[in-house]
N, C-alpha and C positions, 0 to 999 in steps of 0.2 A: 471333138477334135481327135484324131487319130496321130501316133505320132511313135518312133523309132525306140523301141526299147533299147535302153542302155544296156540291158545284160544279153540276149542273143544279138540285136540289133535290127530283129525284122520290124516290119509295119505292122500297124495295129494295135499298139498298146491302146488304152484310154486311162485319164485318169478320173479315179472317184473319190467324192469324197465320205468321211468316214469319219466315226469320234473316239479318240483316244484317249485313256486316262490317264495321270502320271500322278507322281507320288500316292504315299500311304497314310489311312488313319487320316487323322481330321487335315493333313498336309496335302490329300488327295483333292485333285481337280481335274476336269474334263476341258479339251477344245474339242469343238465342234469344229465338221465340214473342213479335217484335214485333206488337202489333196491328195493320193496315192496313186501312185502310176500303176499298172496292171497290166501284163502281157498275157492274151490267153496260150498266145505260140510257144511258149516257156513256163508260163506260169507265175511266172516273178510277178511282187509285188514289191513295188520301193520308194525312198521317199526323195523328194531332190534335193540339192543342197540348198536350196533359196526356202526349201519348204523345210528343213531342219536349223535354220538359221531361225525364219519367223516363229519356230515353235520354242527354242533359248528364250529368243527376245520377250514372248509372252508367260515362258518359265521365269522369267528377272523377273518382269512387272507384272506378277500374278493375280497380287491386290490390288493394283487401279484397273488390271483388264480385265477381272473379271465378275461375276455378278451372283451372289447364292440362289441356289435355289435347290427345293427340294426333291429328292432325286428317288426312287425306290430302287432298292440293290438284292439283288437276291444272289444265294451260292450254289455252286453247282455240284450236285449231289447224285451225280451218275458216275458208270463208271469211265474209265479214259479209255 
């Protein structure tokens, strides 16, 4: 689906999805197959408000939505 980036405004954005993590320490969880808009005309990557609401709403209900599992984490040890 192609579709008007909100920050230049041309055609072409796509969005994709992607997994983010939020909080830290044993409070840290991941959602998956966040949607992210993406313009390659700009570059902008952004989130909508309908996709920053569902992400609250599964922040509140963290414990019934979500599911453990084990994860391997590694730090990044180059330089910036």
């Amino acid at each position: 689906m192609t579709i008007v980036c909100d920050v230049c405004g041309k055609k072409g954005a796509r969005i994709r999805r992607v997994t983010r993590s939020f909080g830290k320490g044993k409070a840290a969880f991941l959602i998956e197959a966040v949607p992210v808009v993406s313009c390659p005309s700009c570059g902008e990557s952004y989130l909508t408000a309908n996709t920053l609401r569902e992400i609250e709403r599964i922040r509140l209900h963290r414990r019934q939505l979500t599911k453990d599992r084990v994860v391997p984490v590694a730090t990044f040890g180059g330089a910036a």
